[in-house]
ZAMARGU-4260 file (C-alpha; in steps of 0.2 Angstrom, whole numbers, plus 5000, padded with zeros to 4 digits):
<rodrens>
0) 4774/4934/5158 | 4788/4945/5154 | 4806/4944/5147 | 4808/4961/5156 | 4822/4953/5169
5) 4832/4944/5155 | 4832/4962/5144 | 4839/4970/5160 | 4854/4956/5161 | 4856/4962/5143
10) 4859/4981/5148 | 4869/4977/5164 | 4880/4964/5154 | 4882/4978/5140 | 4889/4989/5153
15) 4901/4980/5159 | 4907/4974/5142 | 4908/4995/5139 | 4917/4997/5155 | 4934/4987/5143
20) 4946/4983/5156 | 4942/4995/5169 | 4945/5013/5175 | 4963/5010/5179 | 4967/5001/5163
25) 4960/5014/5153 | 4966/5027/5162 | 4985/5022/5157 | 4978/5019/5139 | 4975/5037/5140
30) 4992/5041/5150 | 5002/5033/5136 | 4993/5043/5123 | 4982/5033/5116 | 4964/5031/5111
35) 4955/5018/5119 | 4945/5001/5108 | 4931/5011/5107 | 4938/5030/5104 | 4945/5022/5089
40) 4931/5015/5080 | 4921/5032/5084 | 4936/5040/5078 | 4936/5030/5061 | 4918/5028/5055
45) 4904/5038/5050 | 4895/5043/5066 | 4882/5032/5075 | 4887/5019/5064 | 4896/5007/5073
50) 4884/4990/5078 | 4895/4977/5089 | 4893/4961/5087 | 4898/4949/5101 | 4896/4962/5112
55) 4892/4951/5127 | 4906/4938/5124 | 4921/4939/5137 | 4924/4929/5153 | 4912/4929/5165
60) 4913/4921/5185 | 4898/4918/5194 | 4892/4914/5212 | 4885/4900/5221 | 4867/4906/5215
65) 4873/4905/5199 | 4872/4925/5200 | 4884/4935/5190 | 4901/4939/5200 | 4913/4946/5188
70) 4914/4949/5170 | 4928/4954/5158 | 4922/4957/5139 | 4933/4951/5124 | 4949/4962/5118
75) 4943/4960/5101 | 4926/4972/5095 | 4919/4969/5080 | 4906/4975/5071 | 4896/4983/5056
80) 4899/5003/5052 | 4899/5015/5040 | 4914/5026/5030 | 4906/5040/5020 | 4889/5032/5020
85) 4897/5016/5012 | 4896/4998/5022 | 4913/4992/5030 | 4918/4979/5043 | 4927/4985/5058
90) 4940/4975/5071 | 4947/4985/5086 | 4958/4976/5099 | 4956/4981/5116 | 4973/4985/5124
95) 4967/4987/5143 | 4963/4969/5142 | 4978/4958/5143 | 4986/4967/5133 | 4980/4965/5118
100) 4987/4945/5121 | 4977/4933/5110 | 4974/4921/5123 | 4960/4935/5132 | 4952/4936/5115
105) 4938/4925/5109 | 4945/4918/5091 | 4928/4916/5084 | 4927/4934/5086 | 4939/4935/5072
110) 4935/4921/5059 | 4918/4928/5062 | 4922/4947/5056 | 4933/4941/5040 | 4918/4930/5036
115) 4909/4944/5035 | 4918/4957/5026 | 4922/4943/5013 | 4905/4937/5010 | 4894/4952/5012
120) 4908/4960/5001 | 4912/4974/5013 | 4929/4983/5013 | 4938/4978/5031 | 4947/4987/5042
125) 4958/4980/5058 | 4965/4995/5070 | 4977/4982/5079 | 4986/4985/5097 | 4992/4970/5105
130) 5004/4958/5112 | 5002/4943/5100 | 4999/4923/5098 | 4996/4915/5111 | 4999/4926/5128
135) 5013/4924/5139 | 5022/4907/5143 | 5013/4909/5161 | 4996/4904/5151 | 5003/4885/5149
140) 5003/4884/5165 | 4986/4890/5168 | 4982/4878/5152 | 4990/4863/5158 | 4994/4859/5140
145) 5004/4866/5124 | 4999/4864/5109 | 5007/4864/5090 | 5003/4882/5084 | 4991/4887/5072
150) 4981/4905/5065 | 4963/4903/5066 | 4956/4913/5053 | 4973/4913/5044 | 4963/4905/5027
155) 4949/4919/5026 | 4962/4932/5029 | 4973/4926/5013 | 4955/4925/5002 | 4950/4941/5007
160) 4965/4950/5000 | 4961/4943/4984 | 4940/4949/4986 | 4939/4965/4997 | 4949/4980/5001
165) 4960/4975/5017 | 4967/4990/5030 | 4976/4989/5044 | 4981/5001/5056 | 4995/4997/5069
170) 4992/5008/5085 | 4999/5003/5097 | 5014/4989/5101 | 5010/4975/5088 | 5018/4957/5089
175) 5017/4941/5087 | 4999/4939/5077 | 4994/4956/5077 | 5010/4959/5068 | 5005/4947/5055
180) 4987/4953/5053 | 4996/4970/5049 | 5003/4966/5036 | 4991/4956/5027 | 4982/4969/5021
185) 4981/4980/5004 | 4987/4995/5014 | 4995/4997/5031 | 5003/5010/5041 | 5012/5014/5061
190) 5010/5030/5069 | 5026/5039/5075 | 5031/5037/5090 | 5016/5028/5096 | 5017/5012/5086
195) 5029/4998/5082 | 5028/4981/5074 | 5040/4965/5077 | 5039/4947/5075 | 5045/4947/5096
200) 5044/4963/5107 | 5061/4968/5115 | 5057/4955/5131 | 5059/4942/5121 | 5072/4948/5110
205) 5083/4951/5126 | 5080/4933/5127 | 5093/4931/5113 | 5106/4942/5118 | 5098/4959/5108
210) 5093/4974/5122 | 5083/4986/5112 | 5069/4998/5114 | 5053/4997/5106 | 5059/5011/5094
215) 5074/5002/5091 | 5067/4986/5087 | 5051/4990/5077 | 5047/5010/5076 | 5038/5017/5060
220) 5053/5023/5053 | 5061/5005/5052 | 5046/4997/5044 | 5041/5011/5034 | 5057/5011/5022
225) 5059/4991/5024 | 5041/4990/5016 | 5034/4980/5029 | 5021/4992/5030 | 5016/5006/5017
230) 5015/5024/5027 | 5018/5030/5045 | 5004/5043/5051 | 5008/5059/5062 | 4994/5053/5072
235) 4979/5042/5078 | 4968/5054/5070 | 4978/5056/5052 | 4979/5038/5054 | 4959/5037/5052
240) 4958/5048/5037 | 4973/5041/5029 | 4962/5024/5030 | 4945/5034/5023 | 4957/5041/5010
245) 4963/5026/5003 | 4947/5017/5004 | 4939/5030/4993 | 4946/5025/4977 | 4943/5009/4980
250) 4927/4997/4975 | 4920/4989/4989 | 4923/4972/4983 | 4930/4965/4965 | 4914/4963/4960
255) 4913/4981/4957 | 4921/4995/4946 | 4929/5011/4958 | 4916/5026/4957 | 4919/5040/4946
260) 4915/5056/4958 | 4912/5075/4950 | 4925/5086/4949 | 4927/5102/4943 | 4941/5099/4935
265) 4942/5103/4917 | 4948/5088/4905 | 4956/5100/4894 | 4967/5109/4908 | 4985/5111/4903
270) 5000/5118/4913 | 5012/5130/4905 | 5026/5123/4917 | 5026/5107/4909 | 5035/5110/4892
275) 5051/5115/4904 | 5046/5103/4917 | 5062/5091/4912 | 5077/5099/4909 | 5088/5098/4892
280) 5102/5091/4903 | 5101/5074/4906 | 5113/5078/4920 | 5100/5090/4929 | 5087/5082/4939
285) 5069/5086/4941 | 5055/5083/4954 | 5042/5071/4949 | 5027/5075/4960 | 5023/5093/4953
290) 5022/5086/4937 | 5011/5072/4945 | 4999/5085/4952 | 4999/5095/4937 | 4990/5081/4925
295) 4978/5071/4938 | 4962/5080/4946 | 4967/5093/4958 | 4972/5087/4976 | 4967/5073/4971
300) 4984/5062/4972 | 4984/5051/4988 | 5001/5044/4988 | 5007/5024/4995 | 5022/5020/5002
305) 5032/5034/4999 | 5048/5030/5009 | 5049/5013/5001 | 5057/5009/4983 | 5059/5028/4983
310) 5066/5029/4965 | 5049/5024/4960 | 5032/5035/4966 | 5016/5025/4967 | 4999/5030/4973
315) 4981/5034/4969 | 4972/5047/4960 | 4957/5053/4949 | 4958/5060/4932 | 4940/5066/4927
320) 4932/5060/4943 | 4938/5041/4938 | 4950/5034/4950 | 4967/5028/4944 | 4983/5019/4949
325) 4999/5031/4948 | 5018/5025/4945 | 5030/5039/4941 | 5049/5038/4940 | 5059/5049/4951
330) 5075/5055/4945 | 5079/5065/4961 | 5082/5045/4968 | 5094/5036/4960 | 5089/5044/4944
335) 5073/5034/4945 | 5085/5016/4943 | 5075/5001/4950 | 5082/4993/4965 | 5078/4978/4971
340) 5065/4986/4984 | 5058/4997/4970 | 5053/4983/4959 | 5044/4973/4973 | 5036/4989/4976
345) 5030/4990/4958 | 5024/4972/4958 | 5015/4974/4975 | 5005/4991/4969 | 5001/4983/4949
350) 4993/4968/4960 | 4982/4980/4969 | 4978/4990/4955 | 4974/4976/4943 | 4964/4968/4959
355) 4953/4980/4960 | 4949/4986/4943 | 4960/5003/4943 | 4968/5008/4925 | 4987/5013/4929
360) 4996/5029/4924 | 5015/5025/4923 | 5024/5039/4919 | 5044/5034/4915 | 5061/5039/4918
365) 5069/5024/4920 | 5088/5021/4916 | 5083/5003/4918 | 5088/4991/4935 | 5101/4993/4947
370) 5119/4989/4943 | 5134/4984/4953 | 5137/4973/4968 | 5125/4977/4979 | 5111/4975/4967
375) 5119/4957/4961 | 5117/4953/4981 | 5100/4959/4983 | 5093/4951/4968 | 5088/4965/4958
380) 5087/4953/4942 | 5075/4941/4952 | 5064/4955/4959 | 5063/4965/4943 | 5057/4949/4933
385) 5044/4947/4945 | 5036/4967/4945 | 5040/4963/4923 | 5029/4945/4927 | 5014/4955/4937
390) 5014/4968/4926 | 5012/4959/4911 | 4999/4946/4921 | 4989/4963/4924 | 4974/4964/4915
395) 4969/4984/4920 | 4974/4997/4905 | 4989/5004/4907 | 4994/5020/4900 | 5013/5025/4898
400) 5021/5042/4896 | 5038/5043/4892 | 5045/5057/4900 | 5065/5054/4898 | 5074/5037/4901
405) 5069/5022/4894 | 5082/5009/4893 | 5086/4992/4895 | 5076/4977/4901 | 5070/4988/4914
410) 5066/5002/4904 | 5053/4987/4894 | 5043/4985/4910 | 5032/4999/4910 | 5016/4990/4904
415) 5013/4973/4895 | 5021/4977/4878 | 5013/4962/4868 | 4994/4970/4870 | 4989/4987/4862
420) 5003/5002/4866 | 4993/5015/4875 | 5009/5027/4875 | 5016/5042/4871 | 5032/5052/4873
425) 5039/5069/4877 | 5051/5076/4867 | 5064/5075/4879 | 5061/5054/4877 | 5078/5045/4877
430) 5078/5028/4875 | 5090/5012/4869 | 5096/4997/4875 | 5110/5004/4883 | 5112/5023/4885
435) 5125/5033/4872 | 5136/5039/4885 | 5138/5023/4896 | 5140/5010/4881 | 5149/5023/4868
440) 5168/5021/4873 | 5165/5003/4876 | 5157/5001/4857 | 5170/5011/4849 | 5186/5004/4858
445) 5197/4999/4845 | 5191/5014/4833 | 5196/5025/4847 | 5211/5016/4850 | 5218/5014/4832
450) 5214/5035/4831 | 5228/5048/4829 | 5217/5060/4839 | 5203/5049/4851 | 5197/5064/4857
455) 5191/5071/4844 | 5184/5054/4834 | 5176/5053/4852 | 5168/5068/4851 | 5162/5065/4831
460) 5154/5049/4837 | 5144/5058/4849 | 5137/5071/4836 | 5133/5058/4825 | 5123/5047/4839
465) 5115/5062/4846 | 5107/5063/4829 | 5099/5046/4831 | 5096/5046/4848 | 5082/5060/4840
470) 5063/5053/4847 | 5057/5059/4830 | 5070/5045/4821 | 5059/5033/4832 | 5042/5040/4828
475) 5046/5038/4808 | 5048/5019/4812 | 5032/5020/4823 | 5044/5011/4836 | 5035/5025/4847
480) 5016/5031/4845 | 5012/5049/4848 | 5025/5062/4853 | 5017/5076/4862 | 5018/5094/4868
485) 5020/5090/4887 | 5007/5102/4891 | 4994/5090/4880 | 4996/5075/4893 | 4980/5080/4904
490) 4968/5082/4890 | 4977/5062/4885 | 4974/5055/4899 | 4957/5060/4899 | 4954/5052/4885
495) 4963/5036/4890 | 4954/5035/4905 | 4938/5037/4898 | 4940/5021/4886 | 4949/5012/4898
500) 4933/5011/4909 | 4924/5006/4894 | 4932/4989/4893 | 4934/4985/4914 | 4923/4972/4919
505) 4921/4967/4938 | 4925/4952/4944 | 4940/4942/4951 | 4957/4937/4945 | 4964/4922/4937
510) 4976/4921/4953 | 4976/4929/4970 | 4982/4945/4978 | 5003/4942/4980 | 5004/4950/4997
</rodrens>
């Protein structure tokens, strides 16, 4: 006796499920510039790696011998892989079948491989093309019935943002459910162009009285500056390494510290740019990224959602060969003022960090939040409480360097003032409750009124403030603790970092992962 007839069934069966939607199907997949379910995976993972499960589920029609007719696989793969040698879970939607349209797909398929990211601890990555929820309304027909909506899966994808990393990668048209597994993730991006993400494609938009293209209605560049997603890739491919990248900094689960890698990098490195690197003028701006670059490991700085919240810079890095969470001011936007944007931005990134055990480098220029109308509309005072609130929920070390501005309630939310001051300043540090030269006149008012000469007081009273506005007047008063030569700030880091992973313990968080 032999099995040999059922082990062939297995090979023809896995051909077919190989085959995707056919030769036509994927012959316009490739037309409209796009990689195939398959391409993508090989595209993304350590090579040979990749082992489907569910391989043979899909739709099957057979004959009146009960002989196999037809057989159309799943639009969902699934399976087990490798990135750099490390364990990771894979989903990839298949496009040239239906569409993408949830209603072709098998939803086991996905319960089953967020179940196993999350309990096998593996970091999870979904490369996401499709048309949605539930299919077209044509499917009810077909159906007989409608039913009250609901996600399967919906409950392991919000636990899993709270134990394992979480990509996404939208490559292709996204709606509906796609759309939504997008963006719960710890880091997601579009490709231009190629991609775009709406809660309704343009069809049913038009529905509404709204005719707009695809780019129109949900392109990279909307999402990527709305913050619905955190970076737009060039391509398919940068897409895959920007997915690698950001992985790498990252534990596989919360039950592990990030992985110090060699570097040859020395701690004590120090660039002679940065004792000029912010200018006198506090009316002259200055670029925050070379100065970034110039203190963490070299090419090391892997930046997150750069055209979102701009004012603020947020990103990963290493510093010795131990990875870290970057913030830094950027005075080139908006002086580095936080907007409403910017401080859900800030809340978003501390969550990750502080999810996954990373020690956070904020480095501050911050004239404190937004002011005026538009920022009373958008609820700047809400969202900046809630970045203050995660940030001082956070458990990670955080590390402050004062490079200029610090003032106001904004200008107090740099880390979790109540626990040990890690922080130091440069000299050029200026800080208060309200900046000398916006409060002065306002102050002074009926000095300056009551004055023979206003012009001249005015200008007295500045001299005598500038004198006090002096860092060193702070440091007396240990209201500040270290001023530094900027070029030092390498060397200190290295020396924060190196503590800071003394006292990080794996594990999870008194709450979940705020998405």
């Amino acid at each position: 006796m032999s099995w040999q007839k059922e082990v062939d069934e297995i090979g023809k069966r896995k051909k077919l499920a190989e085959a995707m939607g056919g030769p036509e199907k994927l012959k316009k997949q490739k037309a409209d510039g796009k990689l195939n379910a398959r391409e993508r995976i090989a595209g993304l993972v350590d090579k040979g790696s990749f082992r489907e499960i569910g391989q043979l589920g899909g739709a099957a029609t057979y004959d009146a011998k009960g002989e196999l007719k037809s057989f159309l696989p799943s639009n969902m793969l699934f399976g087990r892989a490798k990135i750099e040698g490390r364990p990771v879970v894979v989903q990839s939607d298949d496009f040239t079948v239906r569409g993408g349209a949830a209603d072709a797909a098998i939803h086991e398929k996905l319960v089953q491989s967020e179940k196993l990211a999350g309990e096998y601890r593996m970091p999870l990555v979904r490369m996401i093309e499709g048309t949605g929820g539930g299919g077209s309304v044509k499917t009810l027909e077909t159906m007989g019935f409608t039913y009250v909506p609901e996600v399967p899966g919906w409950d392991l994808m919000v636990d899993n943002l709270s134990l394992i990393p979480v990509v996404a990668l939208g490559l292709g048209p996204v709606a509906g459910l796609g759309a939504g597994r997008l963006v719960m993730s710890h880091y997601s991006l579009l490709v231009k162009g190629l991609s775009q993400l709406f809660v309704a494609g343009p069809p049913v938009v038009a529905a509404v009285g709204e005719k707009r293209t695809k780019e129109e209605l949900g392109g990279s560049h909307i999402h990527a500056k709305n913050g619905a997603i955190d970076d737009e890739a060039a391509s398919e491919a940068e897409a895959f390494a920007m997915a690698r990248t950001f992985l790498s900094y990252l534990p596989s689960s919360i039950h592990e510290l990030p992985e110090r890698k060699p570097t040859r990098d020395k701690p004590d490195r120090r660039e002679q740019f940065l004792i000029e690197a912010v200018p006198r003028d506090l009316r002259h701006l200055y670029k925050i990224r070379p100065i970034i670059e110039a203190v963490v490991d070299q090419g090391s700085f892997f930046e997150i959602g750069r055209q979102h919240g701009p004012s603020i810079v947020t990103g990963f890095a290493r510093i010795d060969g131990y990875p870290v969470g970057i913030m830094a001011s950027d005075p080139m936007v908006l002086g580095g003022l936080w907007t409403a944007a910017t401080a859900r931005k800030v809340e978003r990134f501390i969550d990750l960090a502080d999810t996954f055990h990373l020690p956070v480098v904020h480095m501050v220029d911050n004239p404190g939040f937004m002011i005026g109308r538009k920022a009373e509309e958008d609820g700047t005072i809400r969202y900046g409480s809630r970045a203050m609130t995660a940030v001082y929920q956070s458990k990670v070390p955080i590390c402050v360097v004062i490079l200029r501005k610090v003032y106001g309630m904004g200008g107090s939310a740099p880390a979790n003032l109540s626990r040990f001051k890690w922080r130091f300043a440069w000299p050029s540090g200026d800080w208060g409750s309200l900046p000398i030269s916006g409060g002065l006149e306002a102050a002074y008012k009926s000095d300056l009124e009551a004055s023979d000469n206003p012009k001249a007081l005015l200008k007295d009273i500045t001299a005598r403030l500038n004198q006090v506005r002096s860092p060193f007047r702070t440091a007396e008063k240990f209201r500040i603790e270290d001023i530094i030569d900027p070029r030092d700030t390498r060397p200190m880091l290295c020396e924060f970092v190196e503590q800071a992973y003394r006292v990080l313990e794996p594990g999870p968080k008194a709450r979940g992962f705020r998405c």
